[in-house]
Backbone bond lengths (Angstrom), bond angles and torsions (degrees), N, CA, C in turn:
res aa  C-N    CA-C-N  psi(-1)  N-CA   C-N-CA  omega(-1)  CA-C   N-CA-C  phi
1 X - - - 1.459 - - 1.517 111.91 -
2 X 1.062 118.83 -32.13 1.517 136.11 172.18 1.347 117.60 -39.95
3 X 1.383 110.50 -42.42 1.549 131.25 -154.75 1.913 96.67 -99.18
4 X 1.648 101.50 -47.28 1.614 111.80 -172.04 1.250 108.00 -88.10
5 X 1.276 140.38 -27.84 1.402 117.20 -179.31 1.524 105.22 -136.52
6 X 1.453 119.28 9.26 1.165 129.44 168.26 1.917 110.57 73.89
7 X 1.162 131.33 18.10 1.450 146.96 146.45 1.689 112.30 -14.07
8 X 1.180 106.61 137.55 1.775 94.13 -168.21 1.509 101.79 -105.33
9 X 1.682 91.85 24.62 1.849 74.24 167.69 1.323 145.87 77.39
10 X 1.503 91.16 -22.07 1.843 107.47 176.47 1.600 117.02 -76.34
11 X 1.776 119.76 47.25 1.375 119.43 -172.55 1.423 128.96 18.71
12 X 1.240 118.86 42.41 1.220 131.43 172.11 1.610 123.55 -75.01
13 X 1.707 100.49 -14.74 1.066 124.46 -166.78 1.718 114.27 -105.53
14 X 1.208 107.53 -48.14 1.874 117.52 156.23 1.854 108.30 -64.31
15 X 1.074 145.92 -22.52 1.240 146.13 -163.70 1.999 68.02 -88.58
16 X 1.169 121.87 -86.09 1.273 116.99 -146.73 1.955 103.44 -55.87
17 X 0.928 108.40 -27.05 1.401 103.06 168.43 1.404 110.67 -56.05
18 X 1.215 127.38 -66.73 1.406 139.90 -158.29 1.737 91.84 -60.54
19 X 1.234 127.16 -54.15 1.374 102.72 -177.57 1.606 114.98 -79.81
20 X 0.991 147.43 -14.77 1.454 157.96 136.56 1.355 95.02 -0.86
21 X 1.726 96.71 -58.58 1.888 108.75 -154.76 1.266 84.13 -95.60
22 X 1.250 153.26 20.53 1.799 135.70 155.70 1.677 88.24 76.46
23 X 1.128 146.91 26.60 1.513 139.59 -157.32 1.863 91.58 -121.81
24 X 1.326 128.65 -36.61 1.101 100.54 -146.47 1.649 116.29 -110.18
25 X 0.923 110.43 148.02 1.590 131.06 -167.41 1.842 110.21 -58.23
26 X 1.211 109.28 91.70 1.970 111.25 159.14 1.448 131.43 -54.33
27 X 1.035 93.26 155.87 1.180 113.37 177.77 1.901 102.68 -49.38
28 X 1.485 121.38 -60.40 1.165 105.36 -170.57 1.761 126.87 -83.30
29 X 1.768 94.40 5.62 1.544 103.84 160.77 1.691 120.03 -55.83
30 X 1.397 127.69 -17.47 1.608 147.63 -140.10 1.080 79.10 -112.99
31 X 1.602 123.38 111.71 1.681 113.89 160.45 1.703 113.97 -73.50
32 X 1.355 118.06 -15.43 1.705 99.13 171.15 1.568 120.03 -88.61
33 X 1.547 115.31 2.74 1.473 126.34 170.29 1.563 100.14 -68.88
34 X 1.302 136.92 -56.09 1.023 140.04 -144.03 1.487 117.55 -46.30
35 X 1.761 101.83 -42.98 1.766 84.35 -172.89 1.266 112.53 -77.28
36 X 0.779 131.30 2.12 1.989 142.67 151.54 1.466 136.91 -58.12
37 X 1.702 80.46 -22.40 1.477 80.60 174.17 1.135 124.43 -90.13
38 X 1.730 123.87 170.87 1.562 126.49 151.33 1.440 129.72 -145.53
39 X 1.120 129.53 -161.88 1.486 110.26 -173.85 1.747 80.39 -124.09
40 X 1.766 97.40 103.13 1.562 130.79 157.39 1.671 100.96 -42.66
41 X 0.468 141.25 -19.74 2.081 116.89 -161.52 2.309 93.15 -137.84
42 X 0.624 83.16 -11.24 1.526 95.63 161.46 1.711 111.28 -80.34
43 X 1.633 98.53 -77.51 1.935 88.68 171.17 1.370 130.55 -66.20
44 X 1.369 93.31 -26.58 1.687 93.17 -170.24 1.941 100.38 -50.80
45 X 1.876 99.11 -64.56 1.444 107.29 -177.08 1.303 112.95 -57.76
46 X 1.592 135.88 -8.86 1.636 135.60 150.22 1.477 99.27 -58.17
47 X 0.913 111.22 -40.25 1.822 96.29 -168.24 1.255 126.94 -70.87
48 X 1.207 107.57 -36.65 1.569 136.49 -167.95 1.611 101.32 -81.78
49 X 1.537 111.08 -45.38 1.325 103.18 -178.38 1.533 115.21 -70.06
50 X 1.214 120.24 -28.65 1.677 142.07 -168.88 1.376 106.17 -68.98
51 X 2.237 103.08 -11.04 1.737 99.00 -173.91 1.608 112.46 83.13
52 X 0.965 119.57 42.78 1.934 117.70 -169.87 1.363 74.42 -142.56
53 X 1.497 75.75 153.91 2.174 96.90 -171.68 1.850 91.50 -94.99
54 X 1.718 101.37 144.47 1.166 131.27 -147.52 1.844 93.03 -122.58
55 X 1.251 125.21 81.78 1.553 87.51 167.46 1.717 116.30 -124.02
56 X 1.094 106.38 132.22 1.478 115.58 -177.23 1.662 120.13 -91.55
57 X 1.158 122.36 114.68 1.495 126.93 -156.98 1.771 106.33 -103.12
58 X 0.921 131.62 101.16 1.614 129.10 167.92 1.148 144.24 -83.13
59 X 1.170 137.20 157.40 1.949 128.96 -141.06 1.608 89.29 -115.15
60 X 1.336 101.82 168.26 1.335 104.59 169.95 1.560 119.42 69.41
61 X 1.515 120.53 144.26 1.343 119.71 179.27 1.848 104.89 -81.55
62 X 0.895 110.74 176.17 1.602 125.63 178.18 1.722 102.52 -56.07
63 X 1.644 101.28 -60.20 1.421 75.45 -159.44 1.650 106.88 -101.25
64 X 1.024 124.03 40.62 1.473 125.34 143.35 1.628 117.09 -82.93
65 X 1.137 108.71 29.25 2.028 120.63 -161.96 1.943 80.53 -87.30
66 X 1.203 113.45 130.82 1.445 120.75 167.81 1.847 102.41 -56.93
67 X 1.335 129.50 -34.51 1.539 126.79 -173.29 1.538 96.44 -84.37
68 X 1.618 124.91 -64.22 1.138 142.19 -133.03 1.596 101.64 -114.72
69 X 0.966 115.29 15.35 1.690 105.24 178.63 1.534 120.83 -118.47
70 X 1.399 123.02 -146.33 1.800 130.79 178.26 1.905 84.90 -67.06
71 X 0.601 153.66 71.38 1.594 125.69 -179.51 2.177 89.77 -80.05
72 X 1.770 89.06 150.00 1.057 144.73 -32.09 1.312 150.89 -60.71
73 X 1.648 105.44 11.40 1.464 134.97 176.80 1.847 110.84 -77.64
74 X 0.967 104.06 45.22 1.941 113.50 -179.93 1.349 100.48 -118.95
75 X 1.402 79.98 -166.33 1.874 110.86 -173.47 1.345 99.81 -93.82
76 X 1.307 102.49 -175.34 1.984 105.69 -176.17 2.157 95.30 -106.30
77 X 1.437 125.67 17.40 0.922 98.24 177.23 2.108 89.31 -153.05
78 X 1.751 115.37 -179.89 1.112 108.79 161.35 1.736 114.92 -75.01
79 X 1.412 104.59 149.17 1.217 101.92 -176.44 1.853 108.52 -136.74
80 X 1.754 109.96 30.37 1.209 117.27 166.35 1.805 121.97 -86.61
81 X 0.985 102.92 166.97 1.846 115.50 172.33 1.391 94.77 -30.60
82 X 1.271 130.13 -64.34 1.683 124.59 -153.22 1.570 102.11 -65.77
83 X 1.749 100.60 -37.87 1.231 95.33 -166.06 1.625 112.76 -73.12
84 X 1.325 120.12 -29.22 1.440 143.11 173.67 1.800 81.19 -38.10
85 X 1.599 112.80 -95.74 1.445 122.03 -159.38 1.916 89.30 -32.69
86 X 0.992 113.70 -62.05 1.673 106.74 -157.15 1.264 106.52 -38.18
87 X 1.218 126.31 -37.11 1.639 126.40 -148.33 1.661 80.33 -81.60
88 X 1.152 108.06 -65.70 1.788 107.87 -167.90 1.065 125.03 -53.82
89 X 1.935 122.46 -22.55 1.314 118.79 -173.44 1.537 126.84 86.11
90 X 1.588 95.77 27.28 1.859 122.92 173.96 1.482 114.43 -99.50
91 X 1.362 108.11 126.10 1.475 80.18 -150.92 2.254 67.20 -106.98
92 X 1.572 109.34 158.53 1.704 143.38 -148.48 1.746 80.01 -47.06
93 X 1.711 119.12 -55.80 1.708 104.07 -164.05 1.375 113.65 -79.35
94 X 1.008 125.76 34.86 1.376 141.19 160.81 1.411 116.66 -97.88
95 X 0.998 107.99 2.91 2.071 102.79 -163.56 1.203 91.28 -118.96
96 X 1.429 130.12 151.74 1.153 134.42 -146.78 1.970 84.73 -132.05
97 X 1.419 109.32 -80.65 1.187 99.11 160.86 1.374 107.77 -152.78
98 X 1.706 104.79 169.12 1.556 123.48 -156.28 1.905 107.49 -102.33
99 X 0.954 117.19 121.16 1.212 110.97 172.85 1.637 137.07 -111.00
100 X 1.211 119.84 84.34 1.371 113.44 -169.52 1.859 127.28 -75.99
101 X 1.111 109.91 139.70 1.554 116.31 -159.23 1.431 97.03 -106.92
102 X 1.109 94.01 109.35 1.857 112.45 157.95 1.495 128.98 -79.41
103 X 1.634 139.43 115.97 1.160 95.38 155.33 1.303 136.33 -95.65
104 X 1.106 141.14 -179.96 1.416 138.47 -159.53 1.716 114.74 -70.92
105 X 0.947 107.60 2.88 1.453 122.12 163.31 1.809 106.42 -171.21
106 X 1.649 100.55 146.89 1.667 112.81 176.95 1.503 97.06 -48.72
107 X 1.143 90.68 161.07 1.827 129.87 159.83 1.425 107.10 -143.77
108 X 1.670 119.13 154.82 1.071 125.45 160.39 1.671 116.56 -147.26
109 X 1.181 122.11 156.49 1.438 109.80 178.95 1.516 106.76 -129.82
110 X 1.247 123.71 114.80 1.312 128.84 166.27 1.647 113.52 119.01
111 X 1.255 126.60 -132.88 1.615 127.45 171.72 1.420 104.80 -84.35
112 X 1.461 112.14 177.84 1.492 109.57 162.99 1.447 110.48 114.79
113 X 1.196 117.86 102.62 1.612 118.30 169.33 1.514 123.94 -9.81
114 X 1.494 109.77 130.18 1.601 107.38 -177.79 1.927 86.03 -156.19
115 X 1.346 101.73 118.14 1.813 111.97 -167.48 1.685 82.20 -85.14
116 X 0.871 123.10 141.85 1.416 144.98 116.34 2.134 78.49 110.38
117 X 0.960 108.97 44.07 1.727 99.47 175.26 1.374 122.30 -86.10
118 X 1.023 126.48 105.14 1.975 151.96 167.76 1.900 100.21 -34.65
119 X 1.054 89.19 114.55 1.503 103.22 157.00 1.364 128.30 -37.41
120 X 1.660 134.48 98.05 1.475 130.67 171.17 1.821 105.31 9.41
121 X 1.311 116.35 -51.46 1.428 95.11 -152.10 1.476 98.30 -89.18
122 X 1.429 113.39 -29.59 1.530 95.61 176.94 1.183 113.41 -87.02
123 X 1.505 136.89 1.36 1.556 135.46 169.47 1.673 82.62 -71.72
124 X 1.116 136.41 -52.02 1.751 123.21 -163.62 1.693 93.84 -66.99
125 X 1.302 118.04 -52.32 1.801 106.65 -173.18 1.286 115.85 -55.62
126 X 1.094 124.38 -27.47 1.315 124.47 -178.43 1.784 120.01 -92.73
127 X 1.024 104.17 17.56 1.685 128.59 173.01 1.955 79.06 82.67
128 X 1.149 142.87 -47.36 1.484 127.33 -125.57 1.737 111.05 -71.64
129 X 1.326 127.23 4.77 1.171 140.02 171.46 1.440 111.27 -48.95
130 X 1.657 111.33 110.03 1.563 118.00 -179.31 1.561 113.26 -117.83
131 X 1.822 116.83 169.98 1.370 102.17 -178.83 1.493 83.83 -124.61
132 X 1.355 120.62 145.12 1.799 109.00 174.48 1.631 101.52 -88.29
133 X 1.486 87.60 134.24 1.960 110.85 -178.15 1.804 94.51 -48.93
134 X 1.099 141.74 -32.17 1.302 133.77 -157.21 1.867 98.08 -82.77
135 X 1.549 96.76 -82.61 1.733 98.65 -173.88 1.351 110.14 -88.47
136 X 1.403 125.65 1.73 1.853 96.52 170.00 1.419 85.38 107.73
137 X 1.536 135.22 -52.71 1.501 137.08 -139.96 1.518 99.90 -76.39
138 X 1.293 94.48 150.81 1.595 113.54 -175.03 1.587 96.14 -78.12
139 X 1.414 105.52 154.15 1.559 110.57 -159.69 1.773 77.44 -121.05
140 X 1.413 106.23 155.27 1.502 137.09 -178.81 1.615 85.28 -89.33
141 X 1.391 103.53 164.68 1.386 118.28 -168.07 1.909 94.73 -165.52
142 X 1.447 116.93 141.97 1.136 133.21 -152.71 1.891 93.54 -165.79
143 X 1.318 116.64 145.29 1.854 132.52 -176.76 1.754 81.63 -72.82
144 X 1.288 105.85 168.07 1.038 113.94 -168.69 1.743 98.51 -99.95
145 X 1.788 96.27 133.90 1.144 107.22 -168.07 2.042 117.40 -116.06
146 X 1.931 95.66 112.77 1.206 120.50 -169.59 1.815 114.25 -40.21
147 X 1.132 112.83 -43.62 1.768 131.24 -174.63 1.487 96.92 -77.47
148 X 1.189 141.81 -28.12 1.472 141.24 151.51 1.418 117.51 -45.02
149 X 1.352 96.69 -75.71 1.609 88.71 -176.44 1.361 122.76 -86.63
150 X 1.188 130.31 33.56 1.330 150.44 -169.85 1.699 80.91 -95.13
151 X 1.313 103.09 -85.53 1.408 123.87 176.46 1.578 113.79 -19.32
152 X 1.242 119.52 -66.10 1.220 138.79 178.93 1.080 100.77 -57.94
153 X 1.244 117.42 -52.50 2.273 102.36 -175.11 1.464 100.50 -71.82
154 X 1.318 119.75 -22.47 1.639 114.69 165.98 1.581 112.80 -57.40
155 X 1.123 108.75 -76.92 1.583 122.94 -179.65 1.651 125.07 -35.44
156 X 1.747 100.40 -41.80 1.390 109.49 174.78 1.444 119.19 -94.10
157 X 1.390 119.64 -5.79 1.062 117.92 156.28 1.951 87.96 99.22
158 X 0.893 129.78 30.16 1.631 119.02 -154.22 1.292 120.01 -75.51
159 X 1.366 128.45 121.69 1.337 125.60 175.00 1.723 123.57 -90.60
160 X 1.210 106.14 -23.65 1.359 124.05 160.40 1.788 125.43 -130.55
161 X 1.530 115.75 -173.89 1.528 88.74 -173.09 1.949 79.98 -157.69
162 X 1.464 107.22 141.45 1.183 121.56 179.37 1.416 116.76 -92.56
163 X 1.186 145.77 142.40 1.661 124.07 -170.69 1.721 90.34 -134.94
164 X 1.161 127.23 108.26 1.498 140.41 174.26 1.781 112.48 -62.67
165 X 0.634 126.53 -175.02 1.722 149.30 148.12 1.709 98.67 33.36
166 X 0.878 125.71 20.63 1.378 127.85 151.89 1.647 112.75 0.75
167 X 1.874 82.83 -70.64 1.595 88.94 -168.53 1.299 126.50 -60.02
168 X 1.850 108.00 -11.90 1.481 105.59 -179.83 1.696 107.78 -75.41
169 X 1.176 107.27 -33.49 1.700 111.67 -174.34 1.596 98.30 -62.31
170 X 1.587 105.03 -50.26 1.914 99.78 -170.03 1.479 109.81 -138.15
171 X 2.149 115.24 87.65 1.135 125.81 -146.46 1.349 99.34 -59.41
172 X 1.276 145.18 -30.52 1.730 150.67 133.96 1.418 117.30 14.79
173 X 1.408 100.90 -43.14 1.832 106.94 -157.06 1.642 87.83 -88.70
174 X 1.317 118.93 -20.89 1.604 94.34 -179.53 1.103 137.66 -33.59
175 X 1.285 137.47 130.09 1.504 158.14 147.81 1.753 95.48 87.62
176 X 1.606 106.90 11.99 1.613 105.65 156.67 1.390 130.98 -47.64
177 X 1.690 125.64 130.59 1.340 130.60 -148.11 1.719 97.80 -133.28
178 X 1.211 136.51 -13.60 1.230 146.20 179.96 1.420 102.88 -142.67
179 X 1.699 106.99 143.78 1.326 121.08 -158.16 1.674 104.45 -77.16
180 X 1.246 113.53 -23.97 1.992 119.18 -163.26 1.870 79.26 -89.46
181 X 1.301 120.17 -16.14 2.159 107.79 -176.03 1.795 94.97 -56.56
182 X 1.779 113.51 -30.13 1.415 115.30 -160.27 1.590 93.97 -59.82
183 X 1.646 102.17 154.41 1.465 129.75 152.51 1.455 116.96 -59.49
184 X 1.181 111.66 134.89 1.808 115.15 -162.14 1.776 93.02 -50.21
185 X 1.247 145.62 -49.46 1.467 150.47 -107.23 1.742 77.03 -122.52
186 X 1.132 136.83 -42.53 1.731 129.57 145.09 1.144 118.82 -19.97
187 X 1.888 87.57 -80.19 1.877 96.89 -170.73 1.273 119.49 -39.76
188 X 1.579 119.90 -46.85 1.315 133.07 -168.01 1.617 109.28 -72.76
189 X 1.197 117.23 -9.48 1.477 123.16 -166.69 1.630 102.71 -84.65
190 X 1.740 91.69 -53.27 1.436 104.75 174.87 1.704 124.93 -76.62
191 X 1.187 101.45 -7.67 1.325 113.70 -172.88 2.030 110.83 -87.62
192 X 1.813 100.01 -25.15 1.329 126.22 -179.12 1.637 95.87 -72.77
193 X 1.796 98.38 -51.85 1.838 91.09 -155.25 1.872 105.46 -67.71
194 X 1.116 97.06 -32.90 2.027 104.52 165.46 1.675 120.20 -41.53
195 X 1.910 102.52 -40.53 1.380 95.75 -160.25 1.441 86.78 -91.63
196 X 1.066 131.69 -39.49 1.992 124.12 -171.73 1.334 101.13 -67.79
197 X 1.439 128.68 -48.16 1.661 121.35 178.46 1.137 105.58 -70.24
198 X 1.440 162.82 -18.08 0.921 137.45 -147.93 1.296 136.45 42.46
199 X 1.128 115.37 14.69 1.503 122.13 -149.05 1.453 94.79 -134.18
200 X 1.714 141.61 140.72 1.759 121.80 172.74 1.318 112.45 -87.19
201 X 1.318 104.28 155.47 1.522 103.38 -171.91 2.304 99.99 -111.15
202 X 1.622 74.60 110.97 1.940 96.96 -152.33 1.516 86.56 -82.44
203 X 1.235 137.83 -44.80 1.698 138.37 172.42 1.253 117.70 -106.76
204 X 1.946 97.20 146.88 1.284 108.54 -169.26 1.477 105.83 -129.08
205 X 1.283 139.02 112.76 1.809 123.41 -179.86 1.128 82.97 -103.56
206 X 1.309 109.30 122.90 1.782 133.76 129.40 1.286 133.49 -97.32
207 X 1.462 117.24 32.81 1.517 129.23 140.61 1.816 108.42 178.66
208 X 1.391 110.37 179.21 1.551 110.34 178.12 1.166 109.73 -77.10
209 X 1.109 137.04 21.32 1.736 123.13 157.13 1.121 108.30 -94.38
210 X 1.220 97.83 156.63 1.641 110.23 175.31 1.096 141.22 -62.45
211 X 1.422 90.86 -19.72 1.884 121.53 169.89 1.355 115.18 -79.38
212 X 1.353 119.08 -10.55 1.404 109.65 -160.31 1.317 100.57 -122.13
213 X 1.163 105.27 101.20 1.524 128.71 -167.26 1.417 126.08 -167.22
214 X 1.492 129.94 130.41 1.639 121.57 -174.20 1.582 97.80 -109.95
215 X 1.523 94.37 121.75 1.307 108.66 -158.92 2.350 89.11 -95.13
216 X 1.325 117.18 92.06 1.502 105.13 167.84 1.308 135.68 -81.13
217 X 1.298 96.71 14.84 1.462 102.39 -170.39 1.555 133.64 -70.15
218 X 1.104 96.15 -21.83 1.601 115.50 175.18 1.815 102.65 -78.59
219 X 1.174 97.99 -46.11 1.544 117.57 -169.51 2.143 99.63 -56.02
220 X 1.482 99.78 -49.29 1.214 110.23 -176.99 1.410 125.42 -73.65
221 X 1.279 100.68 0.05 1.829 121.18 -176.13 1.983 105.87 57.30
222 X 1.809 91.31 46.20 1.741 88.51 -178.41 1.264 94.40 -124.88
223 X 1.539 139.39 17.99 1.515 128.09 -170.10 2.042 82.57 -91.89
224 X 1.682 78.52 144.52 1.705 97.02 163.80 1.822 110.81 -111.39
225 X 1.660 78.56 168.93 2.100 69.44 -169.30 1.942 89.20 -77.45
């Protein structure tokens, strides 16, 4: 699989086989796992019911989803919102709302269709040159594509939409903290991905700190207490 669809190998894909086949060994089979464990979908829904903010974070882009993605260039499992709640044991009227994270232009790592993807050297000229945290491998890079995440705010159900790396598209926006600090050719970027999604775009990262982020949510009348 390594070779054909470019898979990084980290058996993510035999683990899901083995339980498929009822064959494979848990976590609470391991008698020194145990005092670690707990019953996930028990607290989570204690928490949520008690009124305490709940947020569940998911791996993987949309369309590496084993149902919903490039198949056969995916993951070995779904990796949308529904599927998020499934793993945890949330069942859909529990979710308040879904937020999907874009970054400001595609990446991809390995085989697998990518429309409009820039050549190594101009993914490096254009700052967007990445290495994936897993294998080391240089990730493909492509402008960010509208008919993608159309899809994706379909699929995930999205009520809001996160927009990452800003600053790589417009090095300007760095460590920007209010949405009017953006460069007009920003605003309009973000102002585009709002009108094709339909959906508002409530976060903004303009750099890797944690601080550096335009939080609109209040602004958008979507902050909860």
């Amino acid at each position: 699989l390594r070779e054909r669809i470019g898979t990084t190998g980290s058996g993510c894909g035999p683990c899901n086989a083995d339980r498929a086949l009822r064959i494979a060994r848990l976590a609470r089979d391991e008698p020194r796992l145990r005092p670690f464990l707990t019953d996930v979908p028990l607290e989570v829904n204690k928490a949520i019911d008690e009124g305490r903010n709940v947020l569940l974070e998911g791996t993987q882009g949309t369309f590496l989803s084993l149902y919903h993605g490039t198949y056969p260039y995916v993951t070995s499992k779904d990796v949308t919102a529904s599927a998020i709640c499934s793993d945890v044991g949330v069942g859909p009227t529990k979710v308040d709302d879904v937020i999907v994270v874009f970054k400001a232009y595609v990446t991809r790592v390995g085989a697998g269709p990518l429309p409009g993807e820039l050549s190594q050297e101009e993914a490096e000229r254009r700052g967007w040159a990445e290495v994936a945290s897993v294998t080391g491998r240089k990730r493909r890079a492509a402008p960010f594509n509208f008919d993608l995440a159309k899809r994706a705010v379909m699929l995930n159900g999205a009520t809001q939409v996160a927009i990452t790396k800003i600053d790589v598209l417009y090095p300007e926006c760095k460590g920007a903290r209010e949405f009017e600090e953006l460069p007009r050719g920003a605003r309009e970027f973000i102002r585009r991905v709002e009108e094709e999604l339909k959906v508002p775009v409530s976060l903004i990262g303009t750099g890797p700190e944690v601080n550096e982020i335009i939080d609109r949510r209040v602004e958008l009348g979507l902050k909860r207490d």
